[in-house]
C-alpha positions in Angstrom: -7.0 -5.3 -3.8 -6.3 -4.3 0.1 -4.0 -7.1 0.7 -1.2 -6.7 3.6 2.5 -5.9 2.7 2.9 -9.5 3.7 0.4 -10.7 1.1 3.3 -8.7 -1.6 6.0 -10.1 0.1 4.9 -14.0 0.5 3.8 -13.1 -3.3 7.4 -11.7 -4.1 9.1 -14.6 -2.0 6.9 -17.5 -4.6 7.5 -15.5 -7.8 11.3 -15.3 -7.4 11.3 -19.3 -6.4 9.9 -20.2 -9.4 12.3 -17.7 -11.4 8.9 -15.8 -12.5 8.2 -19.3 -14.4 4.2 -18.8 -12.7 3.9 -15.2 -13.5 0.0 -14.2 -14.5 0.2 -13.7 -18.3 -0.5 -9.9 -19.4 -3.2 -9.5 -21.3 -2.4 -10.7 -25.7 -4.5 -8.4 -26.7 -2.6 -5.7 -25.5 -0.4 -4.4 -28.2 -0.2 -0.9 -27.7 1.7 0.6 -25.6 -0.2 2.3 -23.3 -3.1 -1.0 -22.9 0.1 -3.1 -22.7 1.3 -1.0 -19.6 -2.5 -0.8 -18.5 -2.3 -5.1 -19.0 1.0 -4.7 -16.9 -0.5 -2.7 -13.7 -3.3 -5.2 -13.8 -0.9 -8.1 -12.5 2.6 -6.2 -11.3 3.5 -6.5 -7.4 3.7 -3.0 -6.5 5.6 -3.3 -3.5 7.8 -5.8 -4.3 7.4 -5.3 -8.5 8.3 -8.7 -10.5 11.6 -7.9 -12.6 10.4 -9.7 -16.2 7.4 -6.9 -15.8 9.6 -3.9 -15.0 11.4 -4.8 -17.8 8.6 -4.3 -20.3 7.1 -1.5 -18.6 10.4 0.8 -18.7 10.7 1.0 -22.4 6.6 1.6 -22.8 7.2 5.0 -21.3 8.2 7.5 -23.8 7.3 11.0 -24.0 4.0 9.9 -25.6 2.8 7.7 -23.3 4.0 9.6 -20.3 1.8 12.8 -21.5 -1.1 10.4 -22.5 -1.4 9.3 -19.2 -1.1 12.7 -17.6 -3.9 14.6 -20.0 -5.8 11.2 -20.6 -9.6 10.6 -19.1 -9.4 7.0 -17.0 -12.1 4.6 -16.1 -11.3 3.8 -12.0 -10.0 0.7 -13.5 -7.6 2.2 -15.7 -6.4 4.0 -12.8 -6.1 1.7 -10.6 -4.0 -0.3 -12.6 -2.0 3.1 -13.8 -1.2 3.9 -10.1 -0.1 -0.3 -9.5 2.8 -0.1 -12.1 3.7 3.3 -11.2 4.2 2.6 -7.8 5.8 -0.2 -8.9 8.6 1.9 -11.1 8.5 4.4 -8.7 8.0 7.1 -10.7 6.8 10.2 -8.9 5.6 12.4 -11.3 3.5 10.6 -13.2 2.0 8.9 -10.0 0.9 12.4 -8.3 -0.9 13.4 -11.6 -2.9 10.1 -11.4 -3.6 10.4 -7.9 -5.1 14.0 -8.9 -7.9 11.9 -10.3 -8.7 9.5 -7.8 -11.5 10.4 -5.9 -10.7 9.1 -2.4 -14.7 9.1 -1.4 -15.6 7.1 -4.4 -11.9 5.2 -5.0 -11.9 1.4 -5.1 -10.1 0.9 -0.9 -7.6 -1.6 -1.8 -6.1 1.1 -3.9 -6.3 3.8 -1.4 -4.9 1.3 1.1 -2.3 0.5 -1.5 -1.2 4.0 -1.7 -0.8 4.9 2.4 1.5 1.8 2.3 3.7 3.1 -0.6 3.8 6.5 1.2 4.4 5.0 4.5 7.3 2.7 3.4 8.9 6.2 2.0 8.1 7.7 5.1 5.9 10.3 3.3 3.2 10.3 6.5 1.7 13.7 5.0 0.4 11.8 2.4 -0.2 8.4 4.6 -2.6 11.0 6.3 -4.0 13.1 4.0 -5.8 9.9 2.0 -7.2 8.4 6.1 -8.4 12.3 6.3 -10.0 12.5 2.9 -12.0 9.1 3.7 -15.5 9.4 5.4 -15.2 7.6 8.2 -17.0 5.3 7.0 -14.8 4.1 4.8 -11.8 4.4 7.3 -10.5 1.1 7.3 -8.5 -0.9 10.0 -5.6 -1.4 7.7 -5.8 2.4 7.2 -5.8 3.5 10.7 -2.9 0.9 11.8 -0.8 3.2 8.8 -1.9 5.9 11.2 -1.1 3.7 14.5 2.4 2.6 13.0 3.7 6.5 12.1 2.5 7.9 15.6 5.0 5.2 17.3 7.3 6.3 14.6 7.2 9.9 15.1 6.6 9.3 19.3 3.3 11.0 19.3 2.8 8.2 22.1 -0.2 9.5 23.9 -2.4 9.9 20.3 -0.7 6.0 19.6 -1.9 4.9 22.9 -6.0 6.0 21.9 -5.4 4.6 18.0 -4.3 1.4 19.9 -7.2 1.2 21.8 -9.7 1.9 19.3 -8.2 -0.8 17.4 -7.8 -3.1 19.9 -11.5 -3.7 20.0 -12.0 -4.4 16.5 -9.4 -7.0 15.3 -7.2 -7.3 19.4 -5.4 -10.4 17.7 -3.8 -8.7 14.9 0.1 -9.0 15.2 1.0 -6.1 14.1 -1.1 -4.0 16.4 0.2 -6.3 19.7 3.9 -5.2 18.5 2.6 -1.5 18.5 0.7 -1.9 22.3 4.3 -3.5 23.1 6.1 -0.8 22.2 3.5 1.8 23.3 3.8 0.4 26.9 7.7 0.3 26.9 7.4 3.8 26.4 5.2 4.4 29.8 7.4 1.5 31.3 4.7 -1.1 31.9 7.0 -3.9 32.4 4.4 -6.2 32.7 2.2 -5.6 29.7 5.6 -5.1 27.4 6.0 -8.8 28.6 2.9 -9.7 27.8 2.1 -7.8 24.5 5.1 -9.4 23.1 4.3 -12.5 24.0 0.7 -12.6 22.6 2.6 -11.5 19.2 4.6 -14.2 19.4 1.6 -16.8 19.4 -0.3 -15.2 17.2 
């Protein structure tokens, strides 16, 4: 689903605790190799990808499998859970050919949301923006356009930050991450004052 990166983390933090003893089980009907990776995408981390399940999805990808999922026809399901383990072993390649078949308009927006945080913790922001420009608006969501927010702080692009902050500000003003951001934005034009008082806020919240 659209959880945040802290959702994966606090979800990384618990697993490694309990020495993976409380991982979801993957699917027992999944004996082949490329339903058994399917079974693993539908319960990895893939931000913060459990080790037990990168161990059983390494071997699963010969030569076979690898062209099966590049020339294979996917259920949004399937892909979803292809493009969660992929992330998850980092493997390029095979992670651009599934995204080929998502269909951003019609796409399932956890994934979508999914993918602009994978790019944006690689600091591909072509790709962070290409899937927030492929979305109707519609469908633009606020996790989305904070990705957006968050590289034009990054890249200094403070004046386009500075109207992405606003428009944010009046749908979720209490969001944490988005107070850091004003913070930072207001350093920039040296607003004392509401540095101060950004930061602050963030702190509370």
């Amino acid at each position: 689903g659209g959880q945040s990166d802290r959702y994966w983390l606090n979800a990384d933090h618990f697993h490694r605790k309990w020495n993976y003893r409380l991982l979801p089980s993957i699917d027992p009907e999944a004996t082949v190799p490329i339903d058994k990776l399917l079974a693993i995408g539908a319960i990895i981390n893939p931000l913060y990808p459990e080790t037990p399940l990168l161990k059983e999805a390494v071997p699963l990808l010969t030569s076979e499998v690898r062209h099966e999922i590049m020339v294979g026809h996917w259920t949004q399901t399937d892909i979803d859970h292809l493009l969660r383990v992929l992330m998850a072993l980092n493997m390029r390649d095979l992670l651009r050919a599934m995204e080929d078949k998502l269909d951003p308009t019609t796409a399932d927006l956890g994934t979508v949301e999914m993918l602009i945080r994978y790019y944006h913790r690689l600091r591909i922001f072509s790709r962070c923006r290409l899937y927030v420009d492929s979305m109707p608006e519609s469908r633009q969501t606020y996790d989305m356009m904070l990705h957006l927010l968050e590289i034009a702080v990054e890249e200094g692009e403070m004046d386009k930050a500075a109207e992405l902050a606003t428009l944010l500000s009046g749908s979720y003003p209490v969001n944490p991450s988005l107070l850091r951001l004003s913070a930072t934005i207001h350093e920039h034009y040296q607003n004392t004052d509401d540095v101060m008082a950004f930061q602050t806020l963030a702190e509370k919240v």
